[in-house]
TORPA-4810 file (N, C-alpha, C, O; in nm, 3 decimals):
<nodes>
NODE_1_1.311_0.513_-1.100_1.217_0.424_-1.033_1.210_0.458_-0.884_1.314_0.502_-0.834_X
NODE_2_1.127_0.446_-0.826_1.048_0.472_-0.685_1.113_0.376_-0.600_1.099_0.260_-0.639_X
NODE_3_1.207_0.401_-0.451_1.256_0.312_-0.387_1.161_0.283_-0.297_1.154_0.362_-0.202_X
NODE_4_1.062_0.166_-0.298_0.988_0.187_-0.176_1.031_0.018_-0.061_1.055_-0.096_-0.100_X
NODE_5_1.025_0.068_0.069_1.074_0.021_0.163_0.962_-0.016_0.256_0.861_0.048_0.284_X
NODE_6_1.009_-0.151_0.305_0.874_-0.239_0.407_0.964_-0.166_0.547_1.081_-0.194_0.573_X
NODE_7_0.888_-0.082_0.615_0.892_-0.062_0.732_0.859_-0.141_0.865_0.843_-0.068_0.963_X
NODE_8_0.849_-0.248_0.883_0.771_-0.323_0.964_0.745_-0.257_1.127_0.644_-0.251_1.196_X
NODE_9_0.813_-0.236_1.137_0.807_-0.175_1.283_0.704_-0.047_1.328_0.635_-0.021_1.427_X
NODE_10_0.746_0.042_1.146_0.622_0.145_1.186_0.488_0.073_1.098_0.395_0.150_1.073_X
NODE_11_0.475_-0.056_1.056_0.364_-0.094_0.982_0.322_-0.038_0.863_0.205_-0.021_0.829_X
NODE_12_0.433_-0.007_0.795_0.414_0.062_0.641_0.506_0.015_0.578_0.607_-0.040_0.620_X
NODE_13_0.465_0.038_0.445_0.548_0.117_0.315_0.592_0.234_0.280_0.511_0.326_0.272_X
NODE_14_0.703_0.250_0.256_0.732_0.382_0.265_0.806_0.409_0.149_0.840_0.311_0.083_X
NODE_15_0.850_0.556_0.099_0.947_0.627_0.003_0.958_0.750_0.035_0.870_0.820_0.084_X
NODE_16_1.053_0.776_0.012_1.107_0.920_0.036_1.088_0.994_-0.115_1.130_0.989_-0.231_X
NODE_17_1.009_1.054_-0.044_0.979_1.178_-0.207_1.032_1.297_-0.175_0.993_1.368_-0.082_X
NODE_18_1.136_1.326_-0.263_1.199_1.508_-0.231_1.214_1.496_-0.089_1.157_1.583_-0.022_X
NODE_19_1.265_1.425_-0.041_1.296_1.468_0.105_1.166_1.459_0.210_1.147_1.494_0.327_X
NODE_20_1.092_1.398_0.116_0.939_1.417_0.215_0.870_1.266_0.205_0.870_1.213_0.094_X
NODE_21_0.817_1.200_0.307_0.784_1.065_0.340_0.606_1.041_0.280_0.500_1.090_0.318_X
NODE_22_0.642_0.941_0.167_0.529_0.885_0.111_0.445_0.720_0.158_0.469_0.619_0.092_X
NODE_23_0.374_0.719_0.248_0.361_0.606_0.317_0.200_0.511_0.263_0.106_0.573_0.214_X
NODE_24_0.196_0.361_0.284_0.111_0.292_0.222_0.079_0.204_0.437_0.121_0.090_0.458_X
NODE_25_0.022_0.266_0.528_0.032_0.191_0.639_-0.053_0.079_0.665_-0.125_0.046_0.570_X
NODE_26_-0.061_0.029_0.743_-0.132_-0.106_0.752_-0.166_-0.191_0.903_-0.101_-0.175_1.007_X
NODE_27_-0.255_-0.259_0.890_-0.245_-0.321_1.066_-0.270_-0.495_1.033_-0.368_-0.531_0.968_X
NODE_28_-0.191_-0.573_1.075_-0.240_-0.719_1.007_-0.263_-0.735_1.159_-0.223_-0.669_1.255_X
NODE_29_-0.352_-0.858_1.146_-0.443_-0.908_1.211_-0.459_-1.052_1.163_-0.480_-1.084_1.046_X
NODE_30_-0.446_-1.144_1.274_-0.467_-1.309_1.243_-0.466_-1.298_1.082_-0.583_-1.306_1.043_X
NODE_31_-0.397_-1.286_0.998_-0.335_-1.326_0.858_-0.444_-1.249_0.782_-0.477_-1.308_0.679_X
NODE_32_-0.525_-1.103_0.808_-0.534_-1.019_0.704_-0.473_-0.872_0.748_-0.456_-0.809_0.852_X
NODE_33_-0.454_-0.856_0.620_-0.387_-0.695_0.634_-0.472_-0.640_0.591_-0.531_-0.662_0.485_X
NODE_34_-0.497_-0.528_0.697_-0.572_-0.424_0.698_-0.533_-0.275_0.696_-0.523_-0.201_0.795_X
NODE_35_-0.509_-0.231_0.524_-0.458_-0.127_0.475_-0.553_0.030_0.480_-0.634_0.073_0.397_X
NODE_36_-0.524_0.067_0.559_-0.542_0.188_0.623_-0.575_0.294_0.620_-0.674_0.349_0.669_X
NODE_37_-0.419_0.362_0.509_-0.398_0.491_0.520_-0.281_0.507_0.371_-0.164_0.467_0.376_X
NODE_38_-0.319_0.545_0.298_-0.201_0.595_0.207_-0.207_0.732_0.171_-0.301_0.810_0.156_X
NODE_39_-0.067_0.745_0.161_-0.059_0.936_0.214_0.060_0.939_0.119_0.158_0.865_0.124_X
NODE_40_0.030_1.058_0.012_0.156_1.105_-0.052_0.161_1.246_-0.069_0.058_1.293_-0.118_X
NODE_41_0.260_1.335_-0.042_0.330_1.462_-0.009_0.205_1.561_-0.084_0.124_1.470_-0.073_X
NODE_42_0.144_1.643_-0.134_0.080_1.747_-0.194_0.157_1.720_-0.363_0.132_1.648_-0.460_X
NODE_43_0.265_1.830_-0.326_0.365_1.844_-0.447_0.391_1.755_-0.541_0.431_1.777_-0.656_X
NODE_44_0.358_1.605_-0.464_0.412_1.467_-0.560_0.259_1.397_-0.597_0.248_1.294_-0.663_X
NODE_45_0.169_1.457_-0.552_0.046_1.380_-0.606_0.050_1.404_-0.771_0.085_1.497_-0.844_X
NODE_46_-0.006_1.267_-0.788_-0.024_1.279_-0.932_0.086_1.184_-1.010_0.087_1.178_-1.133_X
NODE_47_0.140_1.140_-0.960_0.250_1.067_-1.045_0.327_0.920_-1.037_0.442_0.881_-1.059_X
NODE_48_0.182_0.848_-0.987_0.200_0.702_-0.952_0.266_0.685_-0.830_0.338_0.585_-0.830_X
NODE_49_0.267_0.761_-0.707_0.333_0.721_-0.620_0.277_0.589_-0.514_0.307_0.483_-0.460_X
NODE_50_0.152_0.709_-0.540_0.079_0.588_-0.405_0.034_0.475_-0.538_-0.013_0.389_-0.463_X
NODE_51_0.021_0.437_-0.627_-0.003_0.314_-0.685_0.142_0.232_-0.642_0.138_0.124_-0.584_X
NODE_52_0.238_0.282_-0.669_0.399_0.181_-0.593_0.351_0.141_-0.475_0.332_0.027_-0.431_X
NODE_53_0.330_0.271_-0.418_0.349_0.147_-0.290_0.207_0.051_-0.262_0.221_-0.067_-0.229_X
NODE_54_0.125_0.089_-0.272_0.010_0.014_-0.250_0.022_-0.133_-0.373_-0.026_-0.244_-0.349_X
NODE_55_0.094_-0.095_-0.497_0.132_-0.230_-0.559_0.311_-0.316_-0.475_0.367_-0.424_-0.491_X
NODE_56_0.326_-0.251_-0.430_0.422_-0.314_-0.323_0.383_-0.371_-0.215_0.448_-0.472_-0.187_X
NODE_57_0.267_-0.332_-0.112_0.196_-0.355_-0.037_0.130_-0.516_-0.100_0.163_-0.628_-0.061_X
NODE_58_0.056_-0.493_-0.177_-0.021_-0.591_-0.237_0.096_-0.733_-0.244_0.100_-0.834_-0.175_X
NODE_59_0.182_-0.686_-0.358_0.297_-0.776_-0.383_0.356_-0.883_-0.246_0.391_-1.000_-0.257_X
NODE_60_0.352_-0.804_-0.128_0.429_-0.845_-0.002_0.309_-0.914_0.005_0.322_-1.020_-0.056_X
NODE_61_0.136_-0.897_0.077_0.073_-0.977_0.109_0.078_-1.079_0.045_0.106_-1.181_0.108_X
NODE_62_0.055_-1.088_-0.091_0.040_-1.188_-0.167_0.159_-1.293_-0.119_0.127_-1.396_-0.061_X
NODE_63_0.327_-1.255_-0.151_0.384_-1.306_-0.099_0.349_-1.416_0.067_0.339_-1.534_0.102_X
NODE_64_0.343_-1.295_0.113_0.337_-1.394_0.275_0.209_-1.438_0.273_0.168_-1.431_0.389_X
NODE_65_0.114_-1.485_0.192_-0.049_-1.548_0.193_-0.135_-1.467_0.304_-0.174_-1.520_0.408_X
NODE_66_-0.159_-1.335_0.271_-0.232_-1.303_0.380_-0.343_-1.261_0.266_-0.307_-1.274_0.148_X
NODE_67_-0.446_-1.222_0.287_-0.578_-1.163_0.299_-0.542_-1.007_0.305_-0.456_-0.953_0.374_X
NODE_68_-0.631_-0.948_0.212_-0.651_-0.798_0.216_-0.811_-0.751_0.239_-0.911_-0.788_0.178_X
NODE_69_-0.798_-0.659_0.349_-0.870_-0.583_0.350_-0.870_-0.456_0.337_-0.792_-0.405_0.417_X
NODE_70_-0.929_-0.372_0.263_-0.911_-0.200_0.208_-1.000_-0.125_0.334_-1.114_-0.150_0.374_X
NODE_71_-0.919_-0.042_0.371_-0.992_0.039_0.440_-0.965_0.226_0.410_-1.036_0.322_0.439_X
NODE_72_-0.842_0.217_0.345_-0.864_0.296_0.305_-0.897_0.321_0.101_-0.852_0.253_0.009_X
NODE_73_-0.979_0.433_0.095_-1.077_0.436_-0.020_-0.947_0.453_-0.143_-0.967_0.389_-0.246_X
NODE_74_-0.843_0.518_-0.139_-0.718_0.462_-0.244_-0.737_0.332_-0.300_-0.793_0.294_-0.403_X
NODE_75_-0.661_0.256_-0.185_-0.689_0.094_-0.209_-0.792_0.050_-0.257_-0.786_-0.013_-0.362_X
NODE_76_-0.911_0.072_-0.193_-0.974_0.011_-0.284_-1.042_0.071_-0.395_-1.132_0.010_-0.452_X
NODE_77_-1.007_0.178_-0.429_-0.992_0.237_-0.544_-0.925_0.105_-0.674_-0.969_0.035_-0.765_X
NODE_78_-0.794_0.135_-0.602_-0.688_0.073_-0.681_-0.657_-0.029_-0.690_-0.555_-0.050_-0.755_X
NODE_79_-0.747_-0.171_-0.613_-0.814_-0.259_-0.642_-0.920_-0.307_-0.679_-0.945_-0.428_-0.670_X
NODE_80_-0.996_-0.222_-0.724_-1.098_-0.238_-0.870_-1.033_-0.189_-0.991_-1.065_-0.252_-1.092_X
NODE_81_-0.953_-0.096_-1.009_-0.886_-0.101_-1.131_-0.788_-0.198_-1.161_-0.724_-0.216_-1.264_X
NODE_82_-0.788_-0.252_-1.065_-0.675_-0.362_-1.126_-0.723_-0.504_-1.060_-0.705_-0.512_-0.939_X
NODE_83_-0.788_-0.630_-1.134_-0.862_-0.688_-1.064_-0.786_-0.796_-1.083_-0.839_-0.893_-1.029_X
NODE_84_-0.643_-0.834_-1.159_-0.569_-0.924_-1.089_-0.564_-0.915_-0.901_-0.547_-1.018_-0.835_X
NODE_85_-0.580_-0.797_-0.844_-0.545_-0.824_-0.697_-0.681_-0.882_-0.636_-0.679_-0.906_-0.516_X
NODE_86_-0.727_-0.892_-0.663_-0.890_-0.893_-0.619_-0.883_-1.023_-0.559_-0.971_-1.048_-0.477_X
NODE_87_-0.818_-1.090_-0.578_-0.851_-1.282_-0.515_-0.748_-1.259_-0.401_-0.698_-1.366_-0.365_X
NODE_88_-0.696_-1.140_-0.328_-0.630_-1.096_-0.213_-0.731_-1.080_-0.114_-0.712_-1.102_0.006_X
NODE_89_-0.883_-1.026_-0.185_-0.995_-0.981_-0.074_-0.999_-1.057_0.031_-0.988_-1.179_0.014_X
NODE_90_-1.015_-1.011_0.148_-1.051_-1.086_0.276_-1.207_-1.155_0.256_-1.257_-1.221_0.347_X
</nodes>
């Protein structure tokens, strides 16, 4: 299983893949998060990474009641396939 970690300071999600940093980043704003940028290594595409963290991402907003906004096209990729998250929309 995928260790992924709330970075707060650098404003991400993160995992270490092979030694190489898989990140889900973000900018909140008066109580929506505004997801960014998700970036996973070349070598490791393909194998549910960025769905972890961006379903970790999700998981935490939900938690702390914030609002999502997708800005980057992953996300909201990967919130139309999965439309339990959808009542997160800003």
């Amino acid at each position: 299983m995928l260790a992924v970690t709330h970075n707060p300071a650098a404003s991400r999600f993160e995992a270490d893949v092979a030694g190489r940093l898989a990140v889900c980043a973000y900018r909140l704003t008066d109580g929506v998060l505004y997801l960014t940028h998700t970036e996973v290594p070349g070598a490791a595409q393909g194998q549910g990474i960025a769905a972890a963290l961006v379903q970790q991402t999700l998981d935490w907003a939900r938690r702390e009641g914030l609002r999502v906004r997708p800005q980057c096209s992953y996300v909201a990729s990967y919130m139309r396939r999965h439309p339990e998250t959808r009542d997160l929309l800003a």
